[in-house]
C-alpha positions as CSV (number, residue, x, y, z in Angstrom):
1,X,0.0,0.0,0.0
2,X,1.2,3.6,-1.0
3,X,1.5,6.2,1.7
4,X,-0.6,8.3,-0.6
5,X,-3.9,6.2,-0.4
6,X,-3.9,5.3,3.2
7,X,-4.5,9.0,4.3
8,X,-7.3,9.2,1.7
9,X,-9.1,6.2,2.7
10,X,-9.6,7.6,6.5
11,X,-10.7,11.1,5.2
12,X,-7.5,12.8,4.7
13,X,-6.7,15.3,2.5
14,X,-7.7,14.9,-1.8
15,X,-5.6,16.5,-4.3
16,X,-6.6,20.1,-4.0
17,X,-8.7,21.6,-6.8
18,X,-7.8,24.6,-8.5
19,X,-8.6,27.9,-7.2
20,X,-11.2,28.9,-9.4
21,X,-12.9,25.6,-9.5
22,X,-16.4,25.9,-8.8
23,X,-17.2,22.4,-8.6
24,X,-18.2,19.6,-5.6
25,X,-16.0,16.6,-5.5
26,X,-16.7,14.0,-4.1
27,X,-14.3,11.0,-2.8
28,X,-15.5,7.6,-4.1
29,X,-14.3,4.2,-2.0
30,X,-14.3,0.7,-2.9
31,X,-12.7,-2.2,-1.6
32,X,-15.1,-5.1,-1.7
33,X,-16.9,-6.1,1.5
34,X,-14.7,-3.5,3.8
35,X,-15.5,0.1,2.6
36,X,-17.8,0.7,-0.4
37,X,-18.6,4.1,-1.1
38,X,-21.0,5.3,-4.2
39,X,-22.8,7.7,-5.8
40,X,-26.9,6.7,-5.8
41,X,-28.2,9.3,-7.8
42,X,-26.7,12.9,-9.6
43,X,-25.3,13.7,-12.7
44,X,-21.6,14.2,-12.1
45,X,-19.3,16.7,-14.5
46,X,-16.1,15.1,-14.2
47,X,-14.3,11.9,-13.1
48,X,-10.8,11.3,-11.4
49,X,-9.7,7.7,-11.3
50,X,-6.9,8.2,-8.7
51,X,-5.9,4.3,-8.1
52,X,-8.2,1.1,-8.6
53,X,-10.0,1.4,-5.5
54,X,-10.4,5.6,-5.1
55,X,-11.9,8.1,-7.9
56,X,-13.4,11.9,-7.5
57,X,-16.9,12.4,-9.1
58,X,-17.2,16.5,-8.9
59,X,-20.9,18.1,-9.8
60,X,-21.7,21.5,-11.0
61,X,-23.6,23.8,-8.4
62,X,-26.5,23.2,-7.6
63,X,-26.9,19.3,-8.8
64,X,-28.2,17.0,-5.9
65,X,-26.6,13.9,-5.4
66,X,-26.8,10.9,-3.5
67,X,-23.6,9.7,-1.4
68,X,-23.3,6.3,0.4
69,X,-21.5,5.2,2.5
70,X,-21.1,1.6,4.3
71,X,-18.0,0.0,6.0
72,X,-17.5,-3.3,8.0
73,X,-14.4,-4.7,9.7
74,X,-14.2,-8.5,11.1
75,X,-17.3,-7.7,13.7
76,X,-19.7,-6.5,11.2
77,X,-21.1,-3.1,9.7
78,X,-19.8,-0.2,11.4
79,X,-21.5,2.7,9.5
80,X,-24.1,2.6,6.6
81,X,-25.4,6.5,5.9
82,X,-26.5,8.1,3.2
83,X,-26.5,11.6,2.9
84,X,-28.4,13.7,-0.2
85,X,-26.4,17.0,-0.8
86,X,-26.9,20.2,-2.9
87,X,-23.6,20.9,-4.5
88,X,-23.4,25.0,-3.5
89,X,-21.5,27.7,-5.2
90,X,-18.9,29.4,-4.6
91,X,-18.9,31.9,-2.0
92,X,-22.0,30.4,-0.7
93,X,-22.8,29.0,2.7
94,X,-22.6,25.2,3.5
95,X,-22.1,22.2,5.8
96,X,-18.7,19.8,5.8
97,X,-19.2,16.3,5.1
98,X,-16.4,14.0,5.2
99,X,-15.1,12.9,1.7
100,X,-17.3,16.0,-0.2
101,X,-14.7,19.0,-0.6
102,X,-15.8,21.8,-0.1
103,X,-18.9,20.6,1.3
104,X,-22.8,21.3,0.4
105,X,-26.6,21.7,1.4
106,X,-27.1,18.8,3.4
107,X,-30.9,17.8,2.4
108,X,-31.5,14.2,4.2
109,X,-28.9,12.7,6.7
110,X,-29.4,9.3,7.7
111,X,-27.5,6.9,9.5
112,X,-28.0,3.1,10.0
113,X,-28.9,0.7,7.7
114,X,-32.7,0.1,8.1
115,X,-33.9,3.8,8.2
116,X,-30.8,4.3,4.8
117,X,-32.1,1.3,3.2
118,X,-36.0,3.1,3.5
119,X,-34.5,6.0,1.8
120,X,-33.4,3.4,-1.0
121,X,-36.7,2.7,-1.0
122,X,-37.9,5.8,-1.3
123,X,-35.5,6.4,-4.3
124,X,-36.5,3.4,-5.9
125,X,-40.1,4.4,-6.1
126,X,-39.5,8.1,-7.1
127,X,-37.5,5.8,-10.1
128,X,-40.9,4.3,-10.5
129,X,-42.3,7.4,-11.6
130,X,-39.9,7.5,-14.2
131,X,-38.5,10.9,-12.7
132,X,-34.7,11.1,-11.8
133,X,-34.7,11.5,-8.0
134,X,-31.9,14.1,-8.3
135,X,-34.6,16.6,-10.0
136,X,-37.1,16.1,-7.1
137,X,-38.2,18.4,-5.0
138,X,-35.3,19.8,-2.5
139,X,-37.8,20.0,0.5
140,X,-38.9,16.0,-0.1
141,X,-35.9,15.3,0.7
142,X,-35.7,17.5,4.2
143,X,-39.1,16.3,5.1
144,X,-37.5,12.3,4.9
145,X,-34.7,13.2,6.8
146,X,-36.9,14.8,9.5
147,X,-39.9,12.1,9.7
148,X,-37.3,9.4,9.6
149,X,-35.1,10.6,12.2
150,X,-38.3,10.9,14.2
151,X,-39.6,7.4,13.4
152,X,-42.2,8.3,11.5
153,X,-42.6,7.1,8.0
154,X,-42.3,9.9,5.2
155,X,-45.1,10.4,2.6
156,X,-44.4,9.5,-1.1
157,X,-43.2,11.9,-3.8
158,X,-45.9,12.2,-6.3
159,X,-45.9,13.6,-9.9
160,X,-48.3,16.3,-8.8
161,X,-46.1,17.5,-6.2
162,X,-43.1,17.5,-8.4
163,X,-44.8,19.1,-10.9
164,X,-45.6,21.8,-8.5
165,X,-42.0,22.0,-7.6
166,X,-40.8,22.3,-11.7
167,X,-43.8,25.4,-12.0
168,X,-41.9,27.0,-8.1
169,X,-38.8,26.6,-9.4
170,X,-39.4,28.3,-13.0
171,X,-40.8,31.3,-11.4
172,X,-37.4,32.0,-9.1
173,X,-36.5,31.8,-5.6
């Protein structure tokens, strides 16, 4: 193992982006049944492949994306989250998240696997509707984060409701 990926694969620094780099990049992990790290949903810009196991996917402001995260060691799981983000521009507020430089708009922020695997689920049938999750409403995804991390079960996102979201967004902010 290098001394260059071991640093990366507990969070460390990523090769800096350029200064007038407007984009969110996001650290992707895999090494099979230990620490698998993907992208769910988002359209990413660009792709680093930085060894077999580690590549950047960076996203334009304001794409939402999907970011998992699971790792196990010899005991079992030890984290499964999942984490929807708004990728922010520059100058603009946001919240760290390990692995996303600079950070983003943390939308939904789920940890442990039954509650991430209902947001999956939750995915999956927005899918169903044949309507890319990453376009859906911003506030769906807050209202998830907040009736699952109250143990409540979150409504489904329906056409009508995304439809009002297109006709809100179109008019401005």
């Amino acid at each position: 193992m290098t001394g260059i990926a071991a640093p990366r694969m507990r969070g460390g620094p990523m090769p800096s982006p350029a200064p007038s780099d407007r984009l969110t990049h996001v650290e992707l992990t895999w090494v099979e049944k230990k620490i698998e790290y993907w992208i769910r949903f988002g359209q990413p810009t660009y792709e680093t492949i930085l060894d077999r196991r580690c590549r950047v996917l960076s996203f334009r402001p304001n794409t939402i994306f999907a970011f998992v995260r699971w790792a196990s060691n010899d005991f079992g799981t030890i984290i499964s989250r999942i984490d929807i983000v708004r990728a922010v521009e520059p100058g603009e507020a946001y919240q760290t998240l390990p692995f996303v430089r600079p950070g983003g708009d943390i939308l939904l922020k789920i940890e442990s696997w039954p509650k991430a695997e209902r947001v999956l689920q939750l995915v999956d049938a927005i899918e169903a509707l044949t309507l890319d999750p990453a376009d859906a409403a911003p506030d769906y995804w807050r209202h998830v984060h907040n009736r699952l991390t109250a143990g409540h079960e979150p409504r489904s996102y329906t056409r009508e409701q995304h439809q009002a979201w297109l006709k809100r967004r179109r008019i401005g902010p």
